[in-house]
C-alpha positions in Angstrom: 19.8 111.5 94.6 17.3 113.8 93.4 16.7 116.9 94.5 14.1 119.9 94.4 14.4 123.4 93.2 11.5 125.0 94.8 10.2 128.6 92.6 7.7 130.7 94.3 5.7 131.8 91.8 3.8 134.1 94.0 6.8 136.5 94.5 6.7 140.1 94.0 10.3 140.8 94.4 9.1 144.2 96.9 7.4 145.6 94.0 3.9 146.7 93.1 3.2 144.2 90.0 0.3 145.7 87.6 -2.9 143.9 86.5 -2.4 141.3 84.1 1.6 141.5 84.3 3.9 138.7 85.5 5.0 138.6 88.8 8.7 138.6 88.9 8.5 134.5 90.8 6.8 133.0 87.7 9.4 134.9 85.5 12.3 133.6 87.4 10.5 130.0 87.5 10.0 130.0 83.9 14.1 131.5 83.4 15.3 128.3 84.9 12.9 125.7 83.0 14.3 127.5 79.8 17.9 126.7 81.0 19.3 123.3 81.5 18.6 122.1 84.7 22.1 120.3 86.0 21.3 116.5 86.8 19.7 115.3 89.3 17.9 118.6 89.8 14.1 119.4 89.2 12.3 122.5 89.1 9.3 123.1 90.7 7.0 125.7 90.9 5.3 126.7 94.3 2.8 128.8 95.2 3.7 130.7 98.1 7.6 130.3 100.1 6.6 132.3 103.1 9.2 135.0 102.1 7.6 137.8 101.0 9.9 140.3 102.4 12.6 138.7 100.4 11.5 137.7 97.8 12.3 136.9 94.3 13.0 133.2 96.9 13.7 129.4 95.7 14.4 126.6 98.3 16.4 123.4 97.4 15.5 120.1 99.0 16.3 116.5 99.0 15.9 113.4 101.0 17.8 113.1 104.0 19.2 116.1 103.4 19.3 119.6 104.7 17.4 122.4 102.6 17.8 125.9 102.5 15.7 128.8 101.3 17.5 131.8 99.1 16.0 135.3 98.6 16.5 138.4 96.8 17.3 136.6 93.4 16.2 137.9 90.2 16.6 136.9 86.3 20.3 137.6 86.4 21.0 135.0 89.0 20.0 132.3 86.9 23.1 130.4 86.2 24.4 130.7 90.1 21.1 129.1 91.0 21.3 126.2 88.3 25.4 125.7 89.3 24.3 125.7 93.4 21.5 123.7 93.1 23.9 120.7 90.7 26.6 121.5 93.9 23.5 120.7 95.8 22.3 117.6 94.4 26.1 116.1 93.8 25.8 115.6 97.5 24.5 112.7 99.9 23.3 115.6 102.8 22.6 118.7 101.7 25.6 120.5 102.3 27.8 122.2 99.7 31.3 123.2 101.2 30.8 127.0 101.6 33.9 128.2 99.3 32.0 126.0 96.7 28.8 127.9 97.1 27.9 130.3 94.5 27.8 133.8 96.0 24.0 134.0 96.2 24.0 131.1 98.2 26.7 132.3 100.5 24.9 135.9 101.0 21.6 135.4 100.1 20.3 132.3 102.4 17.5 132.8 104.5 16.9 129.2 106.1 19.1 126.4 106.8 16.5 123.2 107.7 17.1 120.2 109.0 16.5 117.0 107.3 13.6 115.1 107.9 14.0 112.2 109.9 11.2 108.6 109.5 9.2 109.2 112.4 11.0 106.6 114.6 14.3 107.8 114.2 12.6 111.0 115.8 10.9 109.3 118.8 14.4 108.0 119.8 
């Protein structure tokens, strides 16, 4: 299964960003193309993740499977994010058991989504 790590690159982190700088999203994005994504995991760049107010945010997603939006990472989190999003992908539905979480996961989640049924599964 492949799966989706999702990088705003839009994100501020809460912080003023100056004119011409990076904002703190397209550093974290580029962090985690630099590392070695775990199989079955690609990285993505987004433009906008709808959490401003907690950002630096990612979301992992795969088919049939539940996703889930994280916030307030930053550079350091970089190898908890790789390591939860091969936990991730290493699944058939989404869900990591929670002691196998990395703690940013575990305290940092701000959405837990459904999957995504074909539509006739959800007219039934």
């Amino acid at each position: 299964m492949v799966a989706t790590l999702y990088v705003c690159l839009t994100c501020k982190a809460g912080e003023p960003v100056p004119e011409g700088d990076q904002r703190p999203g397209t550093r974290l994005h580029a962090a985690l193309l630099a590392a070695e994504a775990p199989a079955g995991v690609r990285i993505v760049g987004v433009e906008c993740l709808s959490a401003c107010n907690t950002g630096c945010a990612i979301s992992l997603s795969q088919p049939g499977g539940w996703s889930y939006v994280y916030g307030r990472l930053t550079l350091d989190d970089v190898p908890a994010i790789l390591e939860g999003a091969g936990r991730y992908a290493a699944t058939a539905d989404g869900i990591v058991p929670w002691r196998d979480r990395p703690t940013v996961f575990r305290k940092q989640s701000i959405a837990r989504i459904p999957p995504q049924f074909p539509p006739q599964e959800a007219a039934e």
